[in-house]
Chimera marker file (.cmm) of the C-alpha trace (Angstrom):
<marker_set name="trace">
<marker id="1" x="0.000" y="0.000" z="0.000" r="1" g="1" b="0" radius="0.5"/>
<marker id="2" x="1.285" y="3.331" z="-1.247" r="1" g="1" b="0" radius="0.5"/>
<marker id="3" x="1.323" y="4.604" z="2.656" r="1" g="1" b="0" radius="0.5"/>
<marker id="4" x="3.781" y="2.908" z="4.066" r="1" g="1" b="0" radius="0.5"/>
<marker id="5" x="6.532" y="2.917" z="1.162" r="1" g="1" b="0" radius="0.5"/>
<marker id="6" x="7.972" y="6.975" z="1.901" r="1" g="1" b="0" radius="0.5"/>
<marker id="7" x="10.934" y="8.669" z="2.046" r="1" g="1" b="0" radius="0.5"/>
<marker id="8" x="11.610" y="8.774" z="5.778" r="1" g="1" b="0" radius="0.5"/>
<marker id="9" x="10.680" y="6.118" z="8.721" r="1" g="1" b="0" radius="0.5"/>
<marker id="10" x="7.626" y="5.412" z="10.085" r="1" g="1" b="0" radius="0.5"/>
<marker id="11" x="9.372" y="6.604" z="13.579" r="1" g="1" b="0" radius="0.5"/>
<marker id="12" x="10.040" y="9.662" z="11.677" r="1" g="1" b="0" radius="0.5"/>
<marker id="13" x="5.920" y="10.134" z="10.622" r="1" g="1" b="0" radius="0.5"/>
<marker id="14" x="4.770" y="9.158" z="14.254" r="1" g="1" b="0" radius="0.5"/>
<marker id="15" x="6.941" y="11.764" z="16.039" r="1" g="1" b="0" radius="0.5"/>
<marker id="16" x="6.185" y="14.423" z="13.770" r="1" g="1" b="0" radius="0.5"/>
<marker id="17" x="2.745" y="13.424" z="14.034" r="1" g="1" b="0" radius="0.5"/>
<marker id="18" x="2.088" y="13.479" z="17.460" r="1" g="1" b="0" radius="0.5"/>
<marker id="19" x="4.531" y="17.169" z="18.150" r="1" g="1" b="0" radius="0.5"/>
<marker id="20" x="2.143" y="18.617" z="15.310" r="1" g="1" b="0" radius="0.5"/>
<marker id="21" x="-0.785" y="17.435" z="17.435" r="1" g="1" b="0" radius="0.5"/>
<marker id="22" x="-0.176" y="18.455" z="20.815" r="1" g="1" b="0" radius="0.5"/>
<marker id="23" x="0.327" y="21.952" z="19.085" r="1" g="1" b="0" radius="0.5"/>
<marker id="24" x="-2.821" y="21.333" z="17.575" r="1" g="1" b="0" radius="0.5"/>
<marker id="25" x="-4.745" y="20.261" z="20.677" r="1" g="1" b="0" radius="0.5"/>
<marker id="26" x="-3.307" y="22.842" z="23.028" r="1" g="1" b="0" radius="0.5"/>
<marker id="27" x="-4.750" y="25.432" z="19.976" r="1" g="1" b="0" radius="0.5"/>
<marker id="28" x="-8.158" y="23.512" z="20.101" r="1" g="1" b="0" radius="0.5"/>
<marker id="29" x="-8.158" y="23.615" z="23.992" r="1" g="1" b="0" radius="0.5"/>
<marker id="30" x="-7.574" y="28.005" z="24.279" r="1" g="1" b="0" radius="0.5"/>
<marker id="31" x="-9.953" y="28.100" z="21.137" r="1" g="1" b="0" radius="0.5"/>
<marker id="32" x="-12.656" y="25.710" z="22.947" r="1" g="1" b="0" radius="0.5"/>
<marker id="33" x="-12.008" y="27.408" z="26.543" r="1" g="1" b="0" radius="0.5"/>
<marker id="34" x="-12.273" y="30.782" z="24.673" r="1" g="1" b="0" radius="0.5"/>
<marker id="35" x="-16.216" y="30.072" z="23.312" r="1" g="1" b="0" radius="0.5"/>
<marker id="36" x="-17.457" y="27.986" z="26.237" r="1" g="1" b="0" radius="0.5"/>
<marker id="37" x="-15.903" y="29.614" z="29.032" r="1" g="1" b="0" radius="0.5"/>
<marker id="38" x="-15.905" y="26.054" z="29.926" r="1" g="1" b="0" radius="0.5"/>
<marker id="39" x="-12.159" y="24.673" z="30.628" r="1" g="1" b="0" radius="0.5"/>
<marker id="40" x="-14.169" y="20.889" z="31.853" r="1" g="1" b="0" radius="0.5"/>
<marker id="41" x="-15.699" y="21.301" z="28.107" r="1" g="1" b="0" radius="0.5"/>
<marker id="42" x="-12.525" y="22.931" z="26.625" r="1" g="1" b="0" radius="0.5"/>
<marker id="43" x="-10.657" y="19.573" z="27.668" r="1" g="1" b="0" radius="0.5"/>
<marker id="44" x="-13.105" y="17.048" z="26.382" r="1" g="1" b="0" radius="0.5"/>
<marker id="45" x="-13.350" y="19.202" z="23.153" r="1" g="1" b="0" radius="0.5"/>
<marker id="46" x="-9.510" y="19.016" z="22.801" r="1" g="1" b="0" radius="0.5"/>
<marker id="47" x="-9.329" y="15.165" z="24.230" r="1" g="1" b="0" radius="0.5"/>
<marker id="48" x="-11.565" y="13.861" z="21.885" r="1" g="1" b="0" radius="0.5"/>
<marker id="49" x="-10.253" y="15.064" z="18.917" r="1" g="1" b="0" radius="0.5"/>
<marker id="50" x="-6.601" y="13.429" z="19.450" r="1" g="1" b="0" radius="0.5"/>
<marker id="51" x="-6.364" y="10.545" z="18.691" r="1" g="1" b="0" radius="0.5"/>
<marker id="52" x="-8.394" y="10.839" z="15.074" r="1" g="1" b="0" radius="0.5"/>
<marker id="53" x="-6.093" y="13.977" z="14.061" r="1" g="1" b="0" radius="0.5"/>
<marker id="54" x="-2.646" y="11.824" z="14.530" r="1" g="1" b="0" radius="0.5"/>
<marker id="55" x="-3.858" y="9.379" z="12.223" r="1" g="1" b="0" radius="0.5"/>
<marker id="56" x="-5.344" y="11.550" z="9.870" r="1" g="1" b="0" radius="0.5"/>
<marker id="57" x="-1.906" y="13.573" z="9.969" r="1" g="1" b="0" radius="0.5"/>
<marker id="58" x="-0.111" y="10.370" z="10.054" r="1" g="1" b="0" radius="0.5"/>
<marker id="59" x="-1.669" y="8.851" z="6.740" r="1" g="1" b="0" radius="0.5"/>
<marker id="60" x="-1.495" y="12.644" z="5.399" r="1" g="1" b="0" radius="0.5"/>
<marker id="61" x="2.108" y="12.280" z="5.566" r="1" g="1" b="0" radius="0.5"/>
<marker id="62" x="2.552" y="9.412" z="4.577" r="1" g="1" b="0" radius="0.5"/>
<marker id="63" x="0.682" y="10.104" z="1.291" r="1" g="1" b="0" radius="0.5"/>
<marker id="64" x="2.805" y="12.912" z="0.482" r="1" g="1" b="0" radius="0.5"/>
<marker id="65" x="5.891" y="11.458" z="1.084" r="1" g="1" b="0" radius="0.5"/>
<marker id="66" x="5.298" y="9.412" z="-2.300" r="1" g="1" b="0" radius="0.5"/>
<marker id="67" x="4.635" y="12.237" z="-4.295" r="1" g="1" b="0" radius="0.5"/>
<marker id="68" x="7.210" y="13.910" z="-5.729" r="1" g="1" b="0" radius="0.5"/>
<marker id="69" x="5.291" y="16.683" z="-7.459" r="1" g="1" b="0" radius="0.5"/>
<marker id="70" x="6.679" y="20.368" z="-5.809" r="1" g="1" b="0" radius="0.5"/>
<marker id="71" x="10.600" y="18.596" z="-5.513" r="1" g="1" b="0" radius="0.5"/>
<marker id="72" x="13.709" y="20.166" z="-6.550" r="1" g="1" b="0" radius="0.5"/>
<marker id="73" x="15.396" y="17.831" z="-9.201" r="1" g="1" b="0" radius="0.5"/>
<marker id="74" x="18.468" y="16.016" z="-7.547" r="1" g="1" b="0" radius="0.5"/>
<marker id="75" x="16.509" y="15.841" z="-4.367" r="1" g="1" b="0" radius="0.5"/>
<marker id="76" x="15.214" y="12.396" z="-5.186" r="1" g="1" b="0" radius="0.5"/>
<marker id="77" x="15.901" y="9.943" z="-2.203" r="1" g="1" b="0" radius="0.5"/>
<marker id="78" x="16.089" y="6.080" z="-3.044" r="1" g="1" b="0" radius="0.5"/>
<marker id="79" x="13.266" y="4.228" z="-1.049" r="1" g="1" b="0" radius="0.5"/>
<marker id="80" x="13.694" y="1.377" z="0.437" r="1" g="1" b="0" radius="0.5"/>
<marker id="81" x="11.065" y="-0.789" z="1.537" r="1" g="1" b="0" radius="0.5"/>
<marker id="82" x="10.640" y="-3.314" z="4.313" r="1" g="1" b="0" radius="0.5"/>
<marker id="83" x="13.051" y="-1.860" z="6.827" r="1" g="1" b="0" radius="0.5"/>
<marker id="84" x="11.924" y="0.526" z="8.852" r="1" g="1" b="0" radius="0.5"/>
<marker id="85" x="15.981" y="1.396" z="10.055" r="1" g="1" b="0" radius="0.5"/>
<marker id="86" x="16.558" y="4.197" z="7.493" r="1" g="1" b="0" radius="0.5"/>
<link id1="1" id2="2" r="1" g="1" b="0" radius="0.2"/>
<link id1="2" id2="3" r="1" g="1" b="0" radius="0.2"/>
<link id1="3" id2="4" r="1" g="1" b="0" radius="0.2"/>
<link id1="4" id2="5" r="1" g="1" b="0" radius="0.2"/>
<link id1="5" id2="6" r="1" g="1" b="0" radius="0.2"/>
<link id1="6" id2="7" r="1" g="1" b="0" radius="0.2"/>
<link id1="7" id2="8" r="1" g="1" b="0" radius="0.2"/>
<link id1="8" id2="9" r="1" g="1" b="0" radius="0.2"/>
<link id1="9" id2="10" r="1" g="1" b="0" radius="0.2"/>
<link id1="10" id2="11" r="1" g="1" b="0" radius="0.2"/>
<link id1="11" id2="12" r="1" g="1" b="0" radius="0.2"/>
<link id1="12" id2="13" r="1" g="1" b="0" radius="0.2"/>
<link id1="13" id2="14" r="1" g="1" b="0" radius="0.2"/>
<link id1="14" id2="15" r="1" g="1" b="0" radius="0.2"/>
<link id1="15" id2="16" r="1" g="1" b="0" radius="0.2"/>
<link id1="16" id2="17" r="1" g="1" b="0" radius="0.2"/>
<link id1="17" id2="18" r="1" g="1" b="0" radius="0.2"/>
<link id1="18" id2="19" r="1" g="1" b="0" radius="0.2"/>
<link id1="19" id2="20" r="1" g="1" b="0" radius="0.2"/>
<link id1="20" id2="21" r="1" g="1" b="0" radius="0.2"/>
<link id1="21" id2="22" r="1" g="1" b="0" radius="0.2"/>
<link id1="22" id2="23" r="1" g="1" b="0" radius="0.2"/>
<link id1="23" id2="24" r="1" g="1" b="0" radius="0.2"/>
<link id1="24" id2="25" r="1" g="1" b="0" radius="0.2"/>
<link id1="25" id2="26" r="1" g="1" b="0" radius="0.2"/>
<link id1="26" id2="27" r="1" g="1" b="0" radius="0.2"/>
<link id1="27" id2="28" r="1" g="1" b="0" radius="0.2"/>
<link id1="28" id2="29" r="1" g="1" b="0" radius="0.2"/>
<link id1="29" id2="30" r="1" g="1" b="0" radius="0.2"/>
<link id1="30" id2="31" r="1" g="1" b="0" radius="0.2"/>
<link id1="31" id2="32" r="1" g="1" b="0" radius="0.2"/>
<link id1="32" id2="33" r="1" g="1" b="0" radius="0.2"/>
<link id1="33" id2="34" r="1" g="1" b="0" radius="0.2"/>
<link id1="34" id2="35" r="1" g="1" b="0" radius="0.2"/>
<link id1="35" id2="36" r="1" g="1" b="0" radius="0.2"/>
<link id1="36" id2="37" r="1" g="1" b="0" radius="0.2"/>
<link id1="37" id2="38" r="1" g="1" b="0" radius="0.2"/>
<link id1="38" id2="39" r="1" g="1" b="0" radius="0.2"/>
<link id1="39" id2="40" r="1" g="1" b="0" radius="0.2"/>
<link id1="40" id2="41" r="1" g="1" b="0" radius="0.2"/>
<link id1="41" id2="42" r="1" g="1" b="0" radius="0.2"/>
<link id1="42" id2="43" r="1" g="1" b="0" radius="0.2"/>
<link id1="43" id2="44" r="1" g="1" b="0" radius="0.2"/>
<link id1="44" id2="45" r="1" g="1" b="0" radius="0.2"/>
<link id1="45" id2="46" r="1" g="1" b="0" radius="0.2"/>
<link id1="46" id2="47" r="1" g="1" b="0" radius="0.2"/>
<link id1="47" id2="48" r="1" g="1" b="0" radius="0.2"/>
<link id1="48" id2="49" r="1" g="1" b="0" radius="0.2"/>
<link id1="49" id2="50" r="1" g="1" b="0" radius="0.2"/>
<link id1="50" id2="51" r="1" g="1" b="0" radius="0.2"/>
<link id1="51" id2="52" r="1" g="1" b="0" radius="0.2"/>
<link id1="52" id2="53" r="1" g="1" b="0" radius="0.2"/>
<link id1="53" id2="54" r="1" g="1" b="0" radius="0.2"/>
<link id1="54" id2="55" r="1" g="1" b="0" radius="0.2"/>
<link id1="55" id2="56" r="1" g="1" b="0" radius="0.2"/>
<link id1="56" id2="57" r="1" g="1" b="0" radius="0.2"/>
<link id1="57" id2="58" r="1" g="1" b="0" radius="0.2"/>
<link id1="58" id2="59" r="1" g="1" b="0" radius="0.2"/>
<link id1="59" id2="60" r="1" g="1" b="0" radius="0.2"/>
<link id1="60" id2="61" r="1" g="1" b="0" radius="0.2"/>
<link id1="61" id2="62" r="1" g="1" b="0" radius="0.2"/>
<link id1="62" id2="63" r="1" g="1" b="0" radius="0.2"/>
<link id1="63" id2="64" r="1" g="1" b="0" radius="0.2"/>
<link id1="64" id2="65" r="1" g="1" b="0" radius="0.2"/>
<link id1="65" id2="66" r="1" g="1" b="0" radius="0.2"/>
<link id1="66" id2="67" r="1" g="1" b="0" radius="0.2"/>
<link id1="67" id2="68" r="1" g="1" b="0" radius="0.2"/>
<link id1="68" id2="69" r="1" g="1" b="0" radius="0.2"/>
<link id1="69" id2="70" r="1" g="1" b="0" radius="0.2"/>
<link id1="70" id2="71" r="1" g="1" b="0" radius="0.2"/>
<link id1="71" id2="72" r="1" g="1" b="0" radius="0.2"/>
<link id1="72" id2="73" r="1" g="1" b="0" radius="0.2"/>
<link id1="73" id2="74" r="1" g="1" b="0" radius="0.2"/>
<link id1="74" id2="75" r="1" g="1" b="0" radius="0.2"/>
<link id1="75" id2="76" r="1" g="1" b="0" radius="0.2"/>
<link id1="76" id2="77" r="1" g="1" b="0" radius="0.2"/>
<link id1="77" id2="78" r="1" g="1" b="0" radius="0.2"/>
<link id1="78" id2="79" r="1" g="1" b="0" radius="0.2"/>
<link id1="79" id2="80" r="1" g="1" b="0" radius="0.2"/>
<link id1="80" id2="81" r="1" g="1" b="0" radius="0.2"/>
<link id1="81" id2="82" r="1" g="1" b="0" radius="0.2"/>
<link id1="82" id2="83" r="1" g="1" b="0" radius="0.2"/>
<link id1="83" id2="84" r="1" g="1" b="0" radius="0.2"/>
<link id1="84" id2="85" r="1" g="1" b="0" radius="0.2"/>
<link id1="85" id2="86" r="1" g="1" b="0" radius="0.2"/>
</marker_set>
C-alpha cells in the first residue's frame, strides 16, 4: 500500500505526528475554553479530537511522502522498503 513505502521512517511520521498534534490540541483547547468559558468542556473538546487527528496527519504524511510533485530535481531519495531502520 502506497502509505507505508515513503521517504523517511515510520518513527520519523509518528513523532512528527504526534509534536504537530499536541500543538494542535493545546490550539483547540484556548480556542474551545475561549467560546465555552468552559475549561471541563474545553478539555473534552480538545481530548476527543486526538487521537483521530494523529492518524489523519499520520496517513497525510505518509501520502505525500510518495509524491514527488513540488521537488527540486536532484533531491530524489532512493526508497527502500521493508526496513523501517533508514
Amino acid at each position: 500500500m502506497f502509505l507505508f513505502n515513503g521517504r523517511e521512517a515510520h518513527s520519523r511520521s509518528m513523532i512528527k505526528a504526534a509534536t504537530w498534534r499536541a500543538l494542535g490540541s493545546i490550539d483547540t483547547f484556548v480556542l474551545s475554553w475561549l467560546f465555552t468559558g468552559n475549561p471541563k468542556a474545553a478539555g473534552a473538546i480538545a481530548s476527543t479530537e486526538v487521537i483521530t487527528k494523529i492518524a489523519l496527519y499520520y496517513m497525510h504524511e505518509r501520502a505525500w511522502s510518495n509524491i514527488g510533485w513540488g521537488l527540486k530535481q536532484g533531491e530524489a531519495v532512493t526508497v527502500q522498503t521493508g526496513d523501517d531502520t533508514r
